[in-house]
C-alpha positions in Angstrom: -17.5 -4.6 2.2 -15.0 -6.9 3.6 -12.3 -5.4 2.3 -13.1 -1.4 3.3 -13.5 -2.8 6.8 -10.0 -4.5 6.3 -9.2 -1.7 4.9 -10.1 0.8 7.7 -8.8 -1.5 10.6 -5.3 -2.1 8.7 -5.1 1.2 8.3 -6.3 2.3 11.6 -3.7 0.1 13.6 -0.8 1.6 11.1 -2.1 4.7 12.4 -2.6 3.9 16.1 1.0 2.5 16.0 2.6 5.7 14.7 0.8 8.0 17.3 2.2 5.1 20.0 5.8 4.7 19.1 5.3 9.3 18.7 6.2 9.1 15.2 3.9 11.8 15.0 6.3 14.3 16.6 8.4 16.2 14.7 10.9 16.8 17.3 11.5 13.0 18.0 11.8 12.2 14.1 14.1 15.4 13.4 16.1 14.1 16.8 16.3 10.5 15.1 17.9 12.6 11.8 20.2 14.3 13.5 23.0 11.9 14.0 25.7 14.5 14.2 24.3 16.5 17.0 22.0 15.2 19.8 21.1 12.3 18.3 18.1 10.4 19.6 18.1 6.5 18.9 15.0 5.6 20.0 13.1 5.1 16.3 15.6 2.5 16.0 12.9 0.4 17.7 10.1 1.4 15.4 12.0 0.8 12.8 13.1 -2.9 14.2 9.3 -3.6 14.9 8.5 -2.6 11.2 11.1 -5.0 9.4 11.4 -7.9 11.8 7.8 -9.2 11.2 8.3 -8.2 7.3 11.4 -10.6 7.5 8.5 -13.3 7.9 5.4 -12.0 5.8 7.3 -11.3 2.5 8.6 -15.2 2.3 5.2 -16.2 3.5 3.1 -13.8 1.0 5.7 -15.4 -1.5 3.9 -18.7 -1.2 0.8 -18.1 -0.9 0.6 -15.5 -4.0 -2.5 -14.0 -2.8 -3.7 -12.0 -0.1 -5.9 -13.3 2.7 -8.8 -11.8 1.3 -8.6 -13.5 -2.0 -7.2 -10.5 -4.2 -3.9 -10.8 -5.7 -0.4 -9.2 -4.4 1.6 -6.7 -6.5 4.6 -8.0 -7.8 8.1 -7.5 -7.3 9.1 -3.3 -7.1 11.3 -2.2 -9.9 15.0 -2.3 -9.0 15.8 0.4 -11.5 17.4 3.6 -10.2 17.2 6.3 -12.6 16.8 10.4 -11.9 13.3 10.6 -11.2 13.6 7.7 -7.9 17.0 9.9 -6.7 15.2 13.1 -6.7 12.5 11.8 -5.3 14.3 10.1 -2.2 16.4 13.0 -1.6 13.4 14.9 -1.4 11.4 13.1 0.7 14.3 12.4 3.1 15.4 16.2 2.8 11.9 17.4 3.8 11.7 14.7 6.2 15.0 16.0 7.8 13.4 19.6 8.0 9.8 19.1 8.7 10.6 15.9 11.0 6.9 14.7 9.3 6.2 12.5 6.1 2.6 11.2 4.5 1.9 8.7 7.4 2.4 10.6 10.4 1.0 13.3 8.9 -2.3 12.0 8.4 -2.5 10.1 11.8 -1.4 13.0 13.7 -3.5 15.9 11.6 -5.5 16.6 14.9 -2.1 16.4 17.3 0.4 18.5 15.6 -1.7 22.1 15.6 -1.8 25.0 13.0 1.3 23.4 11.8 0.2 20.1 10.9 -2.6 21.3 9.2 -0.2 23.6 7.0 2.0 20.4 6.4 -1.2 18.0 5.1 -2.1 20.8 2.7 1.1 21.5 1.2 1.4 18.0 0.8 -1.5 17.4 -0.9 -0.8 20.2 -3.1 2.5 18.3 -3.9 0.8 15.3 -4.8 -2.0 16.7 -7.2 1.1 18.7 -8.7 3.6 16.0 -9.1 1.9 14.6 -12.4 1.8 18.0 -14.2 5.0 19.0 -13.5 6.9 15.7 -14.4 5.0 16.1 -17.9 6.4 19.9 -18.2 10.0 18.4 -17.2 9.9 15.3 -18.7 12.3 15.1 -21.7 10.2 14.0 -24.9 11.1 10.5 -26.4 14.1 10.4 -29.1 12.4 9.2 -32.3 
């Protein structure tokens, strides 16, 4: 029980935070995008707040090897670029670019963004429950 109530606070505050710093609006994140026209520098911040206190918590999560409610951390993320990580980026940073929303904003700001924002969950969702059947249909079958 400890952990969905961790679960839903952590999750909560992530949320909280990116309604706060108006992650949530497309025009500020498509602004931020835009650095060859009228480009707006103000996520910089967000993005500063996100990796200064990660500068500390990955050396100290290091350490300790397990997280504060006793269960243990994933390791290391593959540094292996191949097709299917490329794509992917490019994607997600193209839609990004257009849209101005991704998975986290969308979800915190389903209730703030209107007709649209509803459209964008759902098609992403789609995306998601897709993904796994389509990679199978395009996935190149193993040399023997």
């Amino acid at each position: 029980m400890l952990r969905l109530i961790s679960a839903l606070f952590a999750g909560s505050l992530f949320g909280l935070g990116l309604i706060v710093s108006d992650m949530v609006n497309a025009d500020r994140v498509q602004g931020w995008m835009d650095v060859l026209g009228n480009w707006d520098p103000t996520l910089a911040f967000v993005l500063g707040g996100a990796i200064l206190p990660m500068l500390l918590a990955w050396p100290l999560s290091a350490r300790r090897g397990k997280a504060l409610l006793g269960n243990p951390l994933p390791g290391s993320a593959s540094v292996r670029i191949d097709w299917e990580l490329f794509l992917g980026a490019a994607l997600f940073g193209a839609g990004w670019a257009l849209v101005g929303l991704c998975p986290g904003p969308a979800v915190a700001g389903l209730g703030l963004n209107g007709t649209s924002g509803i459209v964008f969950f759902l098609t992403m969702g789609l995306g998601m429950y897709l993904t796994p059947y389509l990679r199978r249909r395009f996935q190149k079958p193993a040399m023997a």
